[in-house]
C-alpha positions as CSV (number, residue, x, y, z in Angstrom):
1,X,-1.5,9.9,-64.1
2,X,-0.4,13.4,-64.4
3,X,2.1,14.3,-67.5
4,X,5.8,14.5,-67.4
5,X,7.4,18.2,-67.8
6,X,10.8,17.7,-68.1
7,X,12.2,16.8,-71.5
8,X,15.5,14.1,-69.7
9,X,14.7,10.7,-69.7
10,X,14.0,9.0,-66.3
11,X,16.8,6.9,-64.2
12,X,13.9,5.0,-62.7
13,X,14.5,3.2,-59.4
14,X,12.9,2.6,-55.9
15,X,12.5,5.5,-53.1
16,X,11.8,4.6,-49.0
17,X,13.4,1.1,-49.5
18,X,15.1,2.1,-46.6
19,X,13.6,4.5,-43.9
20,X,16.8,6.3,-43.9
21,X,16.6,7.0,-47.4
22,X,14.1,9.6,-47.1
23,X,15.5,13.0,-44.8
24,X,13.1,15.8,-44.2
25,X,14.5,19.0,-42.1
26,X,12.0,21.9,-41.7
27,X,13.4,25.3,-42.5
28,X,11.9,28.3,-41.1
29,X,10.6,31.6,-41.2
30,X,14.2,33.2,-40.8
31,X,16.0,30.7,-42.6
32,X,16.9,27.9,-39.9
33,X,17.7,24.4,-40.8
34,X,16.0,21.9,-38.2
35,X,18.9,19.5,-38.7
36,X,18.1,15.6,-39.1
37,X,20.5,14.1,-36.0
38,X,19.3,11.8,-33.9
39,X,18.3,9.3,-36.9
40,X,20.9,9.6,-39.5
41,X,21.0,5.6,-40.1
42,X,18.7,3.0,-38.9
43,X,19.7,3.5,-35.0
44,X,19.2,6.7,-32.7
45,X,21.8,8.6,-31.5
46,X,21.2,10.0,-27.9
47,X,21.9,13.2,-28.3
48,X,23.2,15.9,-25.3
49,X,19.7,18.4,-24.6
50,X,19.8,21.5,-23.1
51,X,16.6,23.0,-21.0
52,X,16.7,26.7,-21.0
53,X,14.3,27.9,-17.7
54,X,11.5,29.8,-18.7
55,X,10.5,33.1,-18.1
56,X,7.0,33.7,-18.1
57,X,6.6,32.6,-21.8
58,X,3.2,30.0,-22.7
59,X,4.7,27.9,-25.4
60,X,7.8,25.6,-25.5
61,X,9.5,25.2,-29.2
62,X,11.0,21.6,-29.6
63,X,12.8,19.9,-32.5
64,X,10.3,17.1,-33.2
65,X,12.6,14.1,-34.9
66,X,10.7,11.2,-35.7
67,X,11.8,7.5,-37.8
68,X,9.4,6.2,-39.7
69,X,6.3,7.3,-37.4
70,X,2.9,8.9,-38.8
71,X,2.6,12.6,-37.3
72,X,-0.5,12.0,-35.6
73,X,1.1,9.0,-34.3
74,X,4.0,11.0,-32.8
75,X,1.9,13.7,-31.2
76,X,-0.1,11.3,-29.4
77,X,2.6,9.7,-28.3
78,X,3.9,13.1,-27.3
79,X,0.4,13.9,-25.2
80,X,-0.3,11.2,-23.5
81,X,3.5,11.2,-22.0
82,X,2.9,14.4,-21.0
83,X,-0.7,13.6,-20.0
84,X,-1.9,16.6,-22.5
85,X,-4.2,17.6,-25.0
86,X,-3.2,17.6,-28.5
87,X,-4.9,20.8,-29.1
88,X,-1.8,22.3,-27.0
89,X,0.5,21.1,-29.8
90,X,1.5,23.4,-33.0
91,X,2.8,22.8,-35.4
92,X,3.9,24.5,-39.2
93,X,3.6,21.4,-41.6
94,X,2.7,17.8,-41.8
95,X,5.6,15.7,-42.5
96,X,6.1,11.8,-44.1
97,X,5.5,8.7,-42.6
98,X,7.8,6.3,-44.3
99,X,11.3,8.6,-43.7
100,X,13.1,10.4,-41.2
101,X,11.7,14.0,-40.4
102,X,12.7,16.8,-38.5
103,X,10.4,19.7,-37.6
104,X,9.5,22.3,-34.7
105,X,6.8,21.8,-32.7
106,X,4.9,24.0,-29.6
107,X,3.5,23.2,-26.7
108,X,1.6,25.3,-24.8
109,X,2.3,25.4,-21.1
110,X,3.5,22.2,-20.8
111,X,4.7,20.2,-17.7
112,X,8.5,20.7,-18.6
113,X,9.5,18.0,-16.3
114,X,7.4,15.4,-18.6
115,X,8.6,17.3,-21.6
116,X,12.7,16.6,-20.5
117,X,11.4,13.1,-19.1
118,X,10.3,12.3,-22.5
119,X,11.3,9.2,-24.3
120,X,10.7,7.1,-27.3
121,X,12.7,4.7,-29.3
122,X,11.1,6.8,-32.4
123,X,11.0,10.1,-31.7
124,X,13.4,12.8,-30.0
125,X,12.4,15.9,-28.7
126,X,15.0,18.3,-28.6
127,X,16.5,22.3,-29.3
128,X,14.2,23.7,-26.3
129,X,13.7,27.8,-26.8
130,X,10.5,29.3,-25.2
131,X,8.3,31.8,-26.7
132,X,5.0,33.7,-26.2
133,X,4.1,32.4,-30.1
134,X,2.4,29.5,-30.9
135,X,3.6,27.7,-34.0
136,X,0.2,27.3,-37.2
137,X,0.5,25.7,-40.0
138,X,2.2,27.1,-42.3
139,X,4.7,29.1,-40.3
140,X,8.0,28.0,-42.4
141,X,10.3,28.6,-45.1
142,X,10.1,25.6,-46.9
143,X,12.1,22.0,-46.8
144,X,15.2,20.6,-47.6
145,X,15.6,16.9,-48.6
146,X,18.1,14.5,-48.4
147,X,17.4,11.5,-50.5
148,X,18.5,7.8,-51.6
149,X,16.9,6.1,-55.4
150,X,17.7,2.5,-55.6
151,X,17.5,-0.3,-57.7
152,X,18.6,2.1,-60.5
153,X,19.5,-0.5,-63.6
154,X,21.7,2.0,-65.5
155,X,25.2,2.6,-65.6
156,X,26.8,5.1,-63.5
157,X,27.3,8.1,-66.6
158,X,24.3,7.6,-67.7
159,X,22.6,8.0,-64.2
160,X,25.1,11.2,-63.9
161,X,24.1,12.9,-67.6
162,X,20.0,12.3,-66.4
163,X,20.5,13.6,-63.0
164,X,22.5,16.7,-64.5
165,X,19.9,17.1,-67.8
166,X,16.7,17.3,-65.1
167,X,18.3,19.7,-62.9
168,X,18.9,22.3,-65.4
169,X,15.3,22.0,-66.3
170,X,13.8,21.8,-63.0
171,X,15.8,24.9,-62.5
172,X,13.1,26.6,-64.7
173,X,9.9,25.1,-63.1
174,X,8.0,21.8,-63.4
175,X,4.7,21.2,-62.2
176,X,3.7,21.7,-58.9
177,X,1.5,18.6,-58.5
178,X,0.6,18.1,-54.7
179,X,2.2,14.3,-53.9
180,X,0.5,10.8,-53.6
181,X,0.8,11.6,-50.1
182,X,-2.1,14.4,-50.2
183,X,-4.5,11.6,-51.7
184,X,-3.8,8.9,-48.6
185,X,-1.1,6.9,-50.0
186,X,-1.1,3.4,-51.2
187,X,-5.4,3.5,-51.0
188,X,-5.5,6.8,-52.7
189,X,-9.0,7.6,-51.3
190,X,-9.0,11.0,-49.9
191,X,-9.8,12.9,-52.5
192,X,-13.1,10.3,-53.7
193,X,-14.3,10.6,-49.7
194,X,-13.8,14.3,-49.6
195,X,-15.9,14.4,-53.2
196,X,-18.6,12.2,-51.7
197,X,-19.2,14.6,-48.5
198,X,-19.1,17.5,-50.7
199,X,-21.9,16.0,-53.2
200,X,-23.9,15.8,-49.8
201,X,-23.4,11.9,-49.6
202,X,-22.1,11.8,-46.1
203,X,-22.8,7.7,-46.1
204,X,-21.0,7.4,-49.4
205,X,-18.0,9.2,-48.2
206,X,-17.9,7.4,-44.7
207,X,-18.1,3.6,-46.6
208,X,-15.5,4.3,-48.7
209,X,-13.1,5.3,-46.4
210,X,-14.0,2.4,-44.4
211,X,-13.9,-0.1,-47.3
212,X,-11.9,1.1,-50.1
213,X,-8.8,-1.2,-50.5
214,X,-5.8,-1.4,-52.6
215,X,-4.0,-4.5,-53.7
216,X,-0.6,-3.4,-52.1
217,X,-2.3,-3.0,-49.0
218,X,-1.6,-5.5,-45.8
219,X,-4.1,-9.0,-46.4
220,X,-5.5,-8.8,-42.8
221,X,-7.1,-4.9,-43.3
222,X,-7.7,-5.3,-47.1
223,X,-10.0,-8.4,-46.1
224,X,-11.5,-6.6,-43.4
225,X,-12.2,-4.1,-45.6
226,X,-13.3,-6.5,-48.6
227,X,-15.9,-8.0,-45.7
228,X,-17.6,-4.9,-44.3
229,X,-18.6,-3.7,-47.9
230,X,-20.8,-7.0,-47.8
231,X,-22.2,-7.7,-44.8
232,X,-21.9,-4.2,-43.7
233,X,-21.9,-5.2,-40.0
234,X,-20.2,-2.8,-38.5
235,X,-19.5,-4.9,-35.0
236,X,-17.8,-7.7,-36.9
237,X,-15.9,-5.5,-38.6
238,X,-14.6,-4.0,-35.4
239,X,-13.3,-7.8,-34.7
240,X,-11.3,-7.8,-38.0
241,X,-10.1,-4.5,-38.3
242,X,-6.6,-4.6,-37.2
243,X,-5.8,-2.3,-33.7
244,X,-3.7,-0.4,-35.5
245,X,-5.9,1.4,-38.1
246,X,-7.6,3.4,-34.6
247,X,-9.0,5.8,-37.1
248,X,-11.2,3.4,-38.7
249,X,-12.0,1.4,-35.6
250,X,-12.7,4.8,-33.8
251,X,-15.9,5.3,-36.6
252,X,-16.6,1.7,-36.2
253,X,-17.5,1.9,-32.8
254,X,-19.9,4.9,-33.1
255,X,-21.3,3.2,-35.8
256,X,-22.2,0.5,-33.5
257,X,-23.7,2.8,-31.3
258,X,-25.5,5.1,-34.0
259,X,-26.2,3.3,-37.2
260,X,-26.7,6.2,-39.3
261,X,-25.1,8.9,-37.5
262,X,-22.4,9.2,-40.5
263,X,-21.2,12.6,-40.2
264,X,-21.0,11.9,-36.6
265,X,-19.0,9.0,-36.4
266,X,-16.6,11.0,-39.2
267,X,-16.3,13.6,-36.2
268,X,-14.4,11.2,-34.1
269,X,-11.2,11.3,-36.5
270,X,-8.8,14.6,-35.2
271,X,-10.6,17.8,-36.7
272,X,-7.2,18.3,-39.1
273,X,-7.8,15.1,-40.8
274,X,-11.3,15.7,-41.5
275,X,-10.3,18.6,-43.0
276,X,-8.1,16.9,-45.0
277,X,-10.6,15.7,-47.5
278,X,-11.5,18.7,-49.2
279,X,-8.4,19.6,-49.5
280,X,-7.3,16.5,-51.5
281,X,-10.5,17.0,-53.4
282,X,-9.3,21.0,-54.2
283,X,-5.3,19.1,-54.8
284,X,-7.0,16.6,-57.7
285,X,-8.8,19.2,-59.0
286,X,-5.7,21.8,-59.1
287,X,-3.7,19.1,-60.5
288,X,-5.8,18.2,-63.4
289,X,-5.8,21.7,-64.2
290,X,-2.0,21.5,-64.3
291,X,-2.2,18.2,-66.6
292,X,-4.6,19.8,-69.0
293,X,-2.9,22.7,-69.6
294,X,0.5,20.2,-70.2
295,X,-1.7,17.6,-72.5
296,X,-2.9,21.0,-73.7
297,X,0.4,22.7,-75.1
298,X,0.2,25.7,-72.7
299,X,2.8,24.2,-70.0
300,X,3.6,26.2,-67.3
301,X,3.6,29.5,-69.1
302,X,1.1,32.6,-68.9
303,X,-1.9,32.1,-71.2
304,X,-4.7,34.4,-71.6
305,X,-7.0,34.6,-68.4
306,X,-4.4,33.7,-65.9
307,X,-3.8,35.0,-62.5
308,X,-0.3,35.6,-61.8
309,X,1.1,35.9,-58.0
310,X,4.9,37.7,-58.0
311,X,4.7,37.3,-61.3
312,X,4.6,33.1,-61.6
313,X,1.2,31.5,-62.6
314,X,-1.5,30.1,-60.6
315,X,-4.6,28.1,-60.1
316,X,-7.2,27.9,-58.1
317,X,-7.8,25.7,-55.1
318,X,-11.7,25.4,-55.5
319,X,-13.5,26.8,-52.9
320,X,-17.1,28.0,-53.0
321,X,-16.1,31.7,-53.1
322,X,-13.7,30.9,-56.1
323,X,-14.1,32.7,-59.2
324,X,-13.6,31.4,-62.8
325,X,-10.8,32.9,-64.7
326,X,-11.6,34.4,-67.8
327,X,-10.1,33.5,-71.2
328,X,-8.2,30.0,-72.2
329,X,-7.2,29.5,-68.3
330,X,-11.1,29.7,-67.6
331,X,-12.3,26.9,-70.4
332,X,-9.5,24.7,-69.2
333,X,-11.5,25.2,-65.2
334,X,-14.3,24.8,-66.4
335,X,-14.0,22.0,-68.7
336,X,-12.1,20.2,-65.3
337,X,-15.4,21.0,-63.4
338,X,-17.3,19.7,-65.5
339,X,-15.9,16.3,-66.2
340,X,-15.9,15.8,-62.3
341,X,-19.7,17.0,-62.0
342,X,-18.7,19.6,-59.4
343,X,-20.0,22.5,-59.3
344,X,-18.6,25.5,-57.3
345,X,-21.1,26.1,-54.7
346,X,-20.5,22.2,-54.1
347,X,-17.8,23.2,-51.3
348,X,-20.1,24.9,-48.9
349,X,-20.8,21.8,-47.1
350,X,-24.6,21.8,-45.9
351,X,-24.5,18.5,-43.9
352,X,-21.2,19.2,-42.8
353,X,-20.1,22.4,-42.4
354,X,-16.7,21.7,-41.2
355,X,-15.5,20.6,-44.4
356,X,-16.8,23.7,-46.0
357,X,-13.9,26.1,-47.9
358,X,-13.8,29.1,-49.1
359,X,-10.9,28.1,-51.8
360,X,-7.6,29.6,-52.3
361,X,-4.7,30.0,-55.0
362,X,-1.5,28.0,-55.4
363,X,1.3,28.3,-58.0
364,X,1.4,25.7,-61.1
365,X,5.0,25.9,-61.0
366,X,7.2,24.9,-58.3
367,X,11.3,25.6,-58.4
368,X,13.8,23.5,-56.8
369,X,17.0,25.4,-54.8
370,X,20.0,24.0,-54.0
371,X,19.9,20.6,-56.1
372,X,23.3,18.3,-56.1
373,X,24.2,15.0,-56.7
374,X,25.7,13.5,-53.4
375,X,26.8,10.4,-54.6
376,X,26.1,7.3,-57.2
377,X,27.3,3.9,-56.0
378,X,26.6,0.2,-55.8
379,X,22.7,-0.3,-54.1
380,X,24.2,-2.9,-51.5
381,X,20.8,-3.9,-51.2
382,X,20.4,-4.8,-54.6
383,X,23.0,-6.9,-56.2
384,X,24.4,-5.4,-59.5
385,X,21.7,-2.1,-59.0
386,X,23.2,1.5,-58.8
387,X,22.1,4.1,-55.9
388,X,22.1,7.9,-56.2
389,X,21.6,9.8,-53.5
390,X,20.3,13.7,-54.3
391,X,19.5,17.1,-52.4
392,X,17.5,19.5,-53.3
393,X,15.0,22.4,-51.2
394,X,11.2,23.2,-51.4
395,X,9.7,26.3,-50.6
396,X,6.5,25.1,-48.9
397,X,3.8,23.4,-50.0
398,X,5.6,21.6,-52.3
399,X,6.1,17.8,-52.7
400,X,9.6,16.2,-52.7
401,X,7.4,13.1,-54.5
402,X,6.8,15.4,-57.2
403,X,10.4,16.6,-58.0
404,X,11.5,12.7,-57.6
405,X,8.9,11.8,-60.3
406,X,9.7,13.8,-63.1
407,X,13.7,12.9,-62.1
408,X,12.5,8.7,-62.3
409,X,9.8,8.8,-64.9
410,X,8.9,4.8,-63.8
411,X,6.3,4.5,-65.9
412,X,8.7,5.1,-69.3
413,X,10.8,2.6,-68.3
């Protein structure tokens, strides 16, 4: 577990008890709010559309709402409505499962009688403009969060003095840790499968993602899973593999086919996700760095060696044109490098080129906007448990997870 920043003590408490706890809206480039609406509680709300006509522009921006659905998930949903390829969809930023989120999306020359036909009792497409742009990854602002704790077993001024005490703080930076989300949840796996194919251990990599269970997860996959790492028959397992997890069953069946075709059957899953995994490797390996420094007695302040970007510290995302930083901030790389036996040239995947990167640079410090206490009340889920409901915004790349664990601090409690 990475260390705490924040000096407050935490108000522990439960987040995503309720889907409707949890409220993403995108904001963009130029400062637009892409409003939660049709999901505010537990039940949509069908909301009036317009469709503007389109002249002569390729790609249609949407408002992409969705209640407690996995992205992928939606856009397939979305395609095979529309009877499209995914590669037609763009979008700026991956969003949570377990919450309500509201993003845009693009869609390029679509069939914009499917798109206005469109329904689902989990997702709303809405906010139509078109443009001659297609919307990447990264193209926004930041995010703006809207959120519920429960089960808080503190009083109500206590919960108010922590809440105020961590805000003042966070004001000046806390760490910038990417989220449990970047390392798949509940398994936590990525980032071991993305260090697997980048050792050149393709097999290794595609096993564990297959087999690696957690305790919290579902009985009927965790056994599935428990059973394939033993007999390692790959056509029973595509008997006990619930139809749900089609990512897994989708390497299954190649496997069938083509018993040791492991980077192959890893090809099947949507080129984004693959890439996925060595970008939770280069998150575990950035967030270490963040930890040592804490454990260290540096923090989040400029020590010798450091690159700084608009005048705030940062660290690199390892890539295999990365560069060691000199000084202090160099020792604490390399000494992260070592203890994880990776070695720099490591991420230009041979086997696998796909997964190759070149690295990049990411802050150590992230700065929440806009925080305020909305409200502490009875949980009425939770008899004689307080609620508080918070807001706060991220620029992007940053983990509303991360700002709500240095607020809880379970792990003290």
């Amino acid at each position: 577990m990475e260390p705490y920043y924040t000096a407050n003590g935490g108000i522990g408490g439960r987040i995503k008890k309720r889907i409707s706890d949890f409220k993403v809206s995108e904001i963009s480039f130029d400062g637009r709010l892409c409003e939660v609406k049709a999901f505010t509680g537990d039940e949509k709300i069908e909301l009036e559309k317009q469709w503007p006509e389109n002249n002569d522009m390729e790609h249609l921006h949407l408002t992409l709402e969705k209640f407690n659905t996995d992205q992928n998930n939606a856009i397939r949903m979305i395609t095979r409505s529309m009877q499209t390829s995914r590669k037609r969809i763009g979008y700026a930023g991956m969003k949570d499962k377990r919450a309500i989120t509201s993003q845009r999306i693009s869609i390029w020359k679509p069939d914009y009688e499917k798109v206005k036909s469109f329904r689902s009792r989990y997702v709303d497409l809405r906010d139509a403009e078109w443009s001659d742009k297609r919307i990447e990854l990264g193209d926004l602002k930041g995010n703006s969060f809207e959120i519920t704790i429960r089960e808080i077993n503190l009083e109500k001024n206590k919960i108010e003095k922590i809440v105020k005490e961590f805000f003042e703080q966070a004001e000046k930076g806390i760490p910038n840790y990417f989220g449990e989300q970047r390392f798949g949840g509940v398994r936590a796996v990525t980032h071991l499968v993305g260090k697997e194919f980048i050792k050149g251990s393709p097999e290794n990599a595609v096993m564990l993602y297959l087999c690696h269970t957690n305790e919290r997860e579902e009985a009927d996959v965790r056994i599935a899973r428990q059973n394939l790492s033993t007999s390692l028959d790959f056509a029973a397992a595509t008997k006990e593999y619930p139809m749900k997890y089609r990512y897994e069953r989708s390497i299954l069946h190649h496997l069938c086919k083509f018993p040791k075709d492991y980077v192959g059957a890893f090809q099947k899953l949507p080129p984004k996700l693959q890439y996925m995994f060595t970008h939770a490797l280069q998150s575990h390996l950035f967030n270490r760095i963040i930890a040592k420094r804490i454990e260290s007695g540096f923090g989040l302040g400029k020590i010798e060696g450091d690159v700084l970007e608009e005048g705030i510290v940062t660290a690199p995302l390892f890539g295999f044109e990365s560069r060691i930083s000199d000084g202090k901030a160099g020792e604490i790389e390399k000494e992260i490098l070592e203890e994880e036996n990776i070695a720099i040239e490591d991420f230009r995947v041979k086997e696998y080129p796909q997964l190759s990167s070149r690295g990049a640079r990411k802050n150590i410090a992230l700065f929440p906007k806009n925080m305020e206490l909305l409200e502490i009340g009875e949980d009425e889920y939770t008899e004689g448990m307080k609620k508080a409901a918070i807001s706060f915004t991220l620029e992007k790349g940053a983990y509303g997870t991360t700002v709500l664990r240095e607020l809880m601090k379970n792990d003290q409690q």
